[in-house]
Structures are given as C-alpha cells and as structure tokens.
LUMKEMI-554215 format. One record per residue (C-alpha): x, y, z. Coordinates in steps of 0.5 Angstrom, whole numbers, plus 500, padded with zeros to 3 digits. Layout:
N
XYZ ...
END
This chain:
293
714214760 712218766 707224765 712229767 715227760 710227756 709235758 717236756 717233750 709237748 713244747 718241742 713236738 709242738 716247736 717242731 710243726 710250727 716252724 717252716 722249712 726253709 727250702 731252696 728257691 728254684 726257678 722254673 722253666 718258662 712254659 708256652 702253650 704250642 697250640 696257641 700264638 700266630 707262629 702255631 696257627 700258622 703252621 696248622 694253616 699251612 699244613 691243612 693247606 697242604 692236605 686240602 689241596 691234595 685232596 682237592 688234586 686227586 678229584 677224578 674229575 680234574 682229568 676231564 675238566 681241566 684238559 677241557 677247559 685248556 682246550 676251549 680256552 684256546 680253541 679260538 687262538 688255535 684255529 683262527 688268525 688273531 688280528 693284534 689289537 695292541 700286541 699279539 701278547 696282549 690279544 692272546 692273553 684278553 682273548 684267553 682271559 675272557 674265554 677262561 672266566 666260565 670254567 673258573 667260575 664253575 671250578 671255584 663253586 664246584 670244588 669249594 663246595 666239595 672241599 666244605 662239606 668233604 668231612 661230613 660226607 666222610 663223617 670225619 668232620 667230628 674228628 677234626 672239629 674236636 681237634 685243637 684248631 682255631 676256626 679260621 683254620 677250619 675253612 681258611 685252608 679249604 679257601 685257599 686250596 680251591 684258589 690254588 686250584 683254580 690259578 694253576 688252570 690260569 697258569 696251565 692256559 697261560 703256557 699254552 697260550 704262549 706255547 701257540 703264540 711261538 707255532 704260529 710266529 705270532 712273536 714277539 712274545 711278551 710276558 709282561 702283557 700276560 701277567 697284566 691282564 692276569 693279574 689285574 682282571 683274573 687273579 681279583 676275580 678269582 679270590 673274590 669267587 671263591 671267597 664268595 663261594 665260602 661264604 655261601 657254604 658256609 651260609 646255605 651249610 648245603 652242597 646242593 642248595 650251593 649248587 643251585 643259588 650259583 647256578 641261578 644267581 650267574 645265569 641271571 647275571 650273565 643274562 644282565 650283562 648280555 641284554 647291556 645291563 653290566 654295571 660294575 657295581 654288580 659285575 665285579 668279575 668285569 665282564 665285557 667292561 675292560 680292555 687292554 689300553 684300560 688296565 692301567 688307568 685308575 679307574 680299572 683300579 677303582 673296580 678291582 679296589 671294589 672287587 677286593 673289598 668285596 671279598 673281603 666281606 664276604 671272608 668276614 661272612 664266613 669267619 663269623 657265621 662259620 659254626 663248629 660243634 663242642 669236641 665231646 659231643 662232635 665225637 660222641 654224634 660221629 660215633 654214633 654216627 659210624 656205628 649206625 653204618 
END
C-alpha cells in the first residue's frame, strides 16, 4: 500500500478507538451478604443451639446426676406428711424449690463449664473460630443450652412433684402456685447462674480454675447465709429470704429486677471479654496441633 494511503486510512483507524460504544444498560440483580443481618445470625444461633444441647443431652453423667437429683428433691414430699402452709401446691412446690437450688447450682458450673471449653479439648475450636460466625454466637449458644438443660430438671421435679401430690391425696392440685414459685424464684436464678458461670468461663479461660473459684465462692456464701448474714444484696439466688405469701408483693419484685440486671452484667462481661483467634492462624495452630498427635 502506497504511503498516500497509509495517511487516509490514519484518521479513520484513530476515529475508530476514539469513539465509545454505546452498549445497552442492564440492570443488576440486588445482591445480600447471607452471613450478615439478624435474620442469618439468628438461624446460626438457632442452629448452634440445637447441636450445644445435643451435645450437652448425650453427657454420660446426666444418667446419674439427673434421677439423683429428682430423688432428693422429693425425698421429703415422698416419705413424710406435709403439713400445708398456704395450699399444699404452694408447700410442694417452696419445698422442691428450695431443696432443687444445690443441684441447679452444680449443673449450671458443671455443664457450662464443659460446654466452654468442649472445642479445645476436641481441638476442633480452630475449626469453628475460622467459621463465618459473630462472637455472640460463639458463647451465646453454649448459654442457652446449659439453661435449657437445667429447666428441664425443674420441669422433670415439678411433675413429679405433682405425680406424688395425686398418690398421697394431698388435692387439690394446683398448677398456678407451681409456675409462681418456679418462675419468680427458680427461673431468675437460673439464667443469673448460668450467665455467671459464662462470664467466669470466659474470664478464668480454665475449666478447673472455674471449678475451684465456684466451689469456694458458694461455700462461702452458703456459710454467710447459715450464720444469718443473707442479705439480698449478695444472695441473689434468694436463699431462705422469700416464702409464698412474698411472692407477689413488690419487693420480691425489687430482688429479681436486681437478680435480672445482675445477669445481664454478667452477658456483657462475657460479650466483651470473650477472645477469638484469626481464622488462618486458628486453622494453622490446629493443625499443628493434629498433627503433633
């Protein structure tokens, strides 16, 4: 091709980049994040929940512990003429109330404790802490198991309470006085042991040293409140300071607004000093770890 048109063709090739297409406008799909928003972190909480407390049901220890202490708890009512103070519902349940509270104590440590610190022990906490998960859902789920765990003992004493009030005739049987004193006195206490029972998990980061700081912490407690000093400021649990006639007046209501906001103290403890590794150097450390064994 001659130079003359080389220079004709120039301002066309040139015309030719310079100019923009023009392409047709497509609107793109709306895209959300499915490990994000409440809806998402809810289903995992829900689902964490379910595996914690399947965990927790299959402890070989609950075959002994539990029939124990449904025994002992209405040992009393079993073998011995109740005289009513109230009603006998009302006298059956305080009695089984009171007489439940040591068990629920050393379940909600026991078993929160274990479910804490499970993962590390099976070296699968890596794993998870490298999974898409919000904190809260890390310890929430192990929280909530441990409370589901403890309410079906107080359902499991509560019918079996009622199961003996019918044997001995001592009608009539009255549901509403059961579910007062249940959830008035029992149900605070138990989401205010084991929220503390988290927090000090999460605080100590050692099953044993949990084990320890419990045990001495509640002997020394319930050996206050025996020598008379039980005052409701550090006996939250409302040991040998309510009866019946108590439980709808306000200031039963006063200590479990306390007892509540006790709790909730000690959920914020474990939310905000509750530590969770990177992923990458989670897996890495567990591998290691797997691979030492």
């Amino acid at each position: 091709m001659p130079p003359s048109s080389h220079r004709e063709a120039l301002p066309a090739m040139i015309a030719q980049y310079e100019t923009p297409e023009v392409h047709e406008k497509v609107t793109l799909p709306s895209v959300t994040r499915a490990s994000d928003g409440v809806r998402a972190n809810l289903s995992k909480l829900i689902a964490a929940l379910v595996v914690e407390f399947r965990l927790l049901r299959a402890e070989r220890s609950l075959v002994v512990i539990v029939p124990l202490a449904v025994f002992i708890s209405i040992l009393d009512l079993a073998f011995w003429k109740v005289a009513p103070v109230v009603s006998y519902s009302a006298t059956y349940a305080g009695s089984t109330a009171t007489t439940m509270l040591p068990f629920l104590i050393g379940m909600t440590v026991f078993y929160t404790s274990e479910a804490m610190h499970r993962d590390r022990e099976t070296m699968i906490e890596p794993l998870l802490w490298s999974a898409p998960v919000a904190n809260p859902v890390m310890w929430l789920s192990k929280f909530l198991a441990t409370l589901l765990l403890t309410l079906s003992l107080v359902v499991s004493v509560g019918l079996m309470a009622i199961v003996i009030q019918l044997i001995k005739g001592d009608t009539p049987v009255e549901i509403p006085a059961y579910l007062i004193v249940y959830s008035v006195i029992l149900l605070p206490s138990i989401v205010f042991m084991a929220a503390a029972a988290t927090a000090l998990n999460v605080l100590l980061r050692d099953k044993y040293l949990t084990y320890a700081v419990s045990i001495v912490t509640a002997s020394g407690l319930f050996y206050l409140y025996n020598q008379g000093y039980n005052h409701w400021l550090y006996n939250p649990l409302l040991f040998r300071l309510w009866s019946y006639v108590d439980l709808t007046s306000g200031r039963i209501l006063t200590y479990r607004i306390y007892c509540l906001a006790l709790t909730g103290l000690c959920l914020a403890v474990a939310h905000l000093c509750f530590q969770r590794g990177s992923g990458r150097g989670s897996l890495r450390e567990g591998s290691s770890r797997i691979s030492s064994k």
